[in-house]
C-alpha positions as CSV (number, residue, x, y, z in Angstrom):
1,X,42.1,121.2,95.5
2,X,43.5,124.9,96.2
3,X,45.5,124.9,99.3
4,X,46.2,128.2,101.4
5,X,48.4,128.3,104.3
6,X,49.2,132.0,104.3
7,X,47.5,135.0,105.1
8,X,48.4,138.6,103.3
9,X,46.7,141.9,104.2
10,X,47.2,143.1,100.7
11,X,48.9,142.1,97.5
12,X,50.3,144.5,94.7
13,X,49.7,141.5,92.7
14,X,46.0,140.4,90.6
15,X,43.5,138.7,92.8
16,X,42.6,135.7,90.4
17,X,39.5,134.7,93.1
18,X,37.4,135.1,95.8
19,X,35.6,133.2,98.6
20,X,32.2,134.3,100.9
21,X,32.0,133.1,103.6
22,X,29.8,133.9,107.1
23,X,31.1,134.6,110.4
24,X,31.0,131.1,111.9
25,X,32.8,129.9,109.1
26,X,35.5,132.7,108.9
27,X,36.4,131.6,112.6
28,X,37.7,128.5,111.8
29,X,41.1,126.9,111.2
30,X,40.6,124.3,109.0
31,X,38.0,125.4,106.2
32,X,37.1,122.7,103.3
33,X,34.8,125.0,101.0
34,X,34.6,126.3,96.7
35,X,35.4,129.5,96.0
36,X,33.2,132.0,94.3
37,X,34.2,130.6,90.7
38,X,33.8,127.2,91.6
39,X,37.2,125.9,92.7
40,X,37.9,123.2,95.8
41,X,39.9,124.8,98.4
42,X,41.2,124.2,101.6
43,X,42.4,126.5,103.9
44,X,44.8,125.7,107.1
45,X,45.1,128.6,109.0
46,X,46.2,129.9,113.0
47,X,43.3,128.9,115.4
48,X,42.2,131.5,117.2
49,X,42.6,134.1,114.4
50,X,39.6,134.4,112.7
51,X,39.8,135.5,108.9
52,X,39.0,139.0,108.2
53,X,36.7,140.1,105.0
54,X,39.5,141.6,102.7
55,X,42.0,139.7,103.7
56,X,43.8,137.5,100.6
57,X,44.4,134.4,101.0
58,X,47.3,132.7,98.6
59,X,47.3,129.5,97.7
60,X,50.5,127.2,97.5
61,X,50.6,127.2,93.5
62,X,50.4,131.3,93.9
63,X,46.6,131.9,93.1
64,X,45.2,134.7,95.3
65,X,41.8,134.6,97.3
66,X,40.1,137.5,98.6
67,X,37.6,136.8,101.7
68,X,34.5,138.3,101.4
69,X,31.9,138.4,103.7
70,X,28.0,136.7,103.4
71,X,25.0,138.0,104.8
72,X,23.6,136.1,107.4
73,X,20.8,136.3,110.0
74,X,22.0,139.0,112.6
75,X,20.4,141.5,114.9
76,X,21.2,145.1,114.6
77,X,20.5,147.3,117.4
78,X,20.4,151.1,117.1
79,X,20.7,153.9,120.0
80,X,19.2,157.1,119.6
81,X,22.0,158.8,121.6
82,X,25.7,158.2,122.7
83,X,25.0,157.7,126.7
84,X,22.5,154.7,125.8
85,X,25.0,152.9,123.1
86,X,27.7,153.3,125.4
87,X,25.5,151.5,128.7
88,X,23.8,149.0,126.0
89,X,27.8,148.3,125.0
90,X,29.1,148.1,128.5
91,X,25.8,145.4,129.0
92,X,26.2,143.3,126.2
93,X,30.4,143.2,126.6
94,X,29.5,141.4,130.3
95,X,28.1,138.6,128.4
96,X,30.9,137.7,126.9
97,X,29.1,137.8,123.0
98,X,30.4,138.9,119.9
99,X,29.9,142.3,119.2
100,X,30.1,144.5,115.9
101,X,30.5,148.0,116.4
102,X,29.7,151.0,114.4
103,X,28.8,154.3,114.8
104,X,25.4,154.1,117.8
105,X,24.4,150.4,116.5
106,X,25.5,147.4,117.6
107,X,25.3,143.9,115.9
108,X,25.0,140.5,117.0
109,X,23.8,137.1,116.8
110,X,20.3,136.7,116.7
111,X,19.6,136.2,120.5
112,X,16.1,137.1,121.9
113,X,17.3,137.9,125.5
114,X,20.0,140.2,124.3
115,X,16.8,141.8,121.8
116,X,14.8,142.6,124.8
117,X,17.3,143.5,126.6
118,X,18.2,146.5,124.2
119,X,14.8,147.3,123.4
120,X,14.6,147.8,127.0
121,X,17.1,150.2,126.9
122,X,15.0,151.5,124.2
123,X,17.4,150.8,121.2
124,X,15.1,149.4,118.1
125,X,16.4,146.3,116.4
126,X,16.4,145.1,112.9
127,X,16.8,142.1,111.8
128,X,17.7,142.1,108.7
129,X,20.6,140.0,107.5
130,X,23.8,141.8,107.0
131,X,27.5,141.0,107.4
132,X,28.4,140.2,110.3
133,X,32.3,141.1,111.3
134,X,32.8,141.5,115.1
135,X,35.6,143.3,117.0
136,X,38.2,140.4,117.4
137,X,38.8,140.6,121.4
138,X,41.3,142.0,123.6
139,X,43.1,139.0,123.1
140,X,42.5,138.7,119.5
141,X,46.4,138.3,117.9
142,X,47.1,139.7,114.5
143,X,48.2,137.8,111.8
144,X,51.6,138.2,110.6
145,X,52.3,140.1,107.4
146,X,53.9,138.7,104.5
147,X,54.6,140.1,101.2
């Protein structure tokens, strides 16, 4: 079995491999799982630190591992104008759920409270599955780079 214990941001080197995985997944620090050509791996990593899609992953006999991200079930919820993305932000950051943000849409969990709560601020929602990669916190820490 593949091990991985450190974390790059990039590598100048070949990327021999890669791994998709969702978000629940990604937010863990000890990970037992195959990569996407069919290898064991294990990977030990901070808690707390969630890994990002992109990020390579090298194993202790050298091999490198890009993350990639899966699709899963999300919602996606879209403002027609900045005023209501910025409210519907400001709502949905009180309750304390993860968030991905992009440019007047919003993307979480599948949650039908926090659906009807946009719609009533008359945001549509889709649901179909995407990516899901949420802002990491205020307390989020950043991984240390190695090279």
């Amino acid at each position: 079995m593949l091990q991985v214990y450190q974390r790059l941001d990039h590598s100048h080197q070949p990327i021999t491999d890669s791994i998709t995985l969702d978000y629940d997944t990604r937010k863990k620090a000890r990970i037992k799982g195959m990569t996407d050509k069919g290898a064991l791996i294990g990977i030990f990593v901070d808690r707390g630190n969630p890994l990002r899609i992109g990020e390579i992953l090298k194993t202790e006999c050298g091999r490198l591992i890009e993350v990639k991200g899966q699709e899963e079930e999300v919602f996606t919820a879209v403002a027609s104008d900045w005023p209501t993305f910025s409210r519907i932000c400001y709502h949905l950051g009180n309750r304390h759920t993860s968030l991905q943000i992009g440019e007047c849409w919003v993307r979480f969990k599948p949650d039908h409270v926090l659906a009807e709560l946009v719609e009533q601020y008359g945001l549509t929602v889709n649901t179909t599955p995407a990516i899901f990669e949420p802002e990491n916190g205020a307390y989020g820490h950043h991984h240390a780079h190695k090279h």
